[in-house]
N, C-alpha and C positions, 0 to 999 in steps of 0.2 A: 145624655151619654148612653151609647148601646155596651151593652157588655160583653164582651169576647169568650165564646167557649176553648177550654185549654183543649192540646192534642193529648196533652201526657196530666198523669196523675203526680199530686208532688205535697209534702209535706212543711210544714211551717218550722223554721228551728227555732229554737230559742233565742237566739241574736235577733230573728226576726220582727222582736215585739220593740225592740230600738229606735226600730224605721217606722216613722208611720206612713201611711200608702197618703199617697195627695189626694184631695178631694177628688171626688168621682171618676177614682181608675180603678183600671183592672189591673188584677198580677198577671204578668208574663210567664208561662212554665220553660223552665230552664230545663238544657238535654239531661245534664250531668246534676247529682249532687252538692251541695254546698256551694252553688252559683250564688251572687250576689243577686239580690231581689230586684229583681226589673218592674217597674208599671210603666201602662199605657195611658195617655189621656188622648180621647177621642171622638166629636159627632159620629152619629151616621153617618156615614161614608155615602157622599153623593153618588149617580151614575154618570159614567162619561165625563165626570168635571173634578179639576183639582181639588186636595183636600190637603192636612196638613195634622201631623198628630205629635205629643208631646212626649217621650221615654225620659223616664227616669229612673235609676238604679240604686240600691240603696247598700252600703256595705263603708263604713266608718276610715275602714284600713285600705281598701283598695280604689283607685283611681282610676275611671273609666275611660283611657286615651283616644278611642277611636268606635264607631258605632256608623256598623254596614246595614241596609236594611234593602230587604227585598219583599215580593208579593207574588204568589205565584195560583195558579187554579189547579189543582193536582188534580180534578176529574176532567179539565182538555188538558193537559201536560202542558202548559204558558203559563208566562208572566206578563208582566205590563209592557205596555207599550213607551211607557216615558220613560224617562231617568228622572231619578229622585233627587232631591237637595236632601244633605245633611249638615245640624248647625248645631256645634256647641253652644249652649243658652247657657249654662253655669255648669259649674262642680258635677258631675255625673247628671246631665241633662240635657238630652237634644233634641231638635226638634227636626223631624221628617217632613219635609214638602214638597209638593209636587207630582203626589203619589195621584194616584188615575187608575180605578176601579174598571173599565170599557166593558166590561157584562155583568148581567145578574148572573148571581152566583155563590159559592163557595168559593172564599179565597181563603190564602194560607201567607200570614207574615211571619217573616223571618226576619230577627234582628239578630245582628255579633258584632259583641260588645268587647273589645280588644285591652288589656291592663297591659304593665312592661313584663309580666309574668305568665298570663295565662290569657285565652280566649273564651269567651262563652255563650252559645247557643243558644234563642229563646224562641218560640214558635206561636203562635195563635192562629184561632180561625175566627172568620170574619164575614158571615152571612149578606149579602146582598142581594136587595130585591129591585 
């Protein structure tokens, strides 16, 4: 599993020791504040060939209805060329597929993670060689 460097700095609450993170991921950094804890589970990211990666959220009270995910290169201003599959797996856990890296590079993912209350923000970067 490679490990994702965050874009933003962010701190652990105390509810967070509740959750434990799933075997070999990374946390996701949330935009805002008191987001519910996101991980990623993921290979190296192939080039030019589909891949598929696993989110999970962790937050007791809240119910993750809906999870958008995008991938974008912020040093050529693009995204990917495909469209992604999105698949509820369980209870606050989906799995992205489909997703297609087409340069080495710097990439930037973006997941929003939808509740009946609120939305929330998570971002990573994602080296490819």
């Amino acid at each position: 599993m490679i490990r994702i460097a965050f874009l933003a700095s962010f701190t652990l609450s105390s509810g967070a020791l509740a959750c434990p993170a799933p075997p070999d991921a990374t946390r996701l950094a949330p935009e805002v504040d008191h987001a519910p804890l996101a991980y990623v589970e993921m290979d190296e990211p192939p080039l030019s060939a589909p891949f598929a990666i696993t989110v999970t959220f962790c937050h007791p009270n809240r119910q993750i209805e809906t999870l958008m995910f995008d991938a974008l290169m912020p040093a050529h201003r693009h995204g990917m060329n495909f469209t992604v599959d999105v698949n509820k797996i369980a209870n606050n856990r989906f799995e992205v597929s489909n997703i297609v890296f087409h340069m080495p590079g710097l990439w930037e993912i973006r997941v929003k993670a939808e509740t009946a209350r609120r939305n929330y923000t998570y971002t990573a970067e994602v080296p490819l060689k």
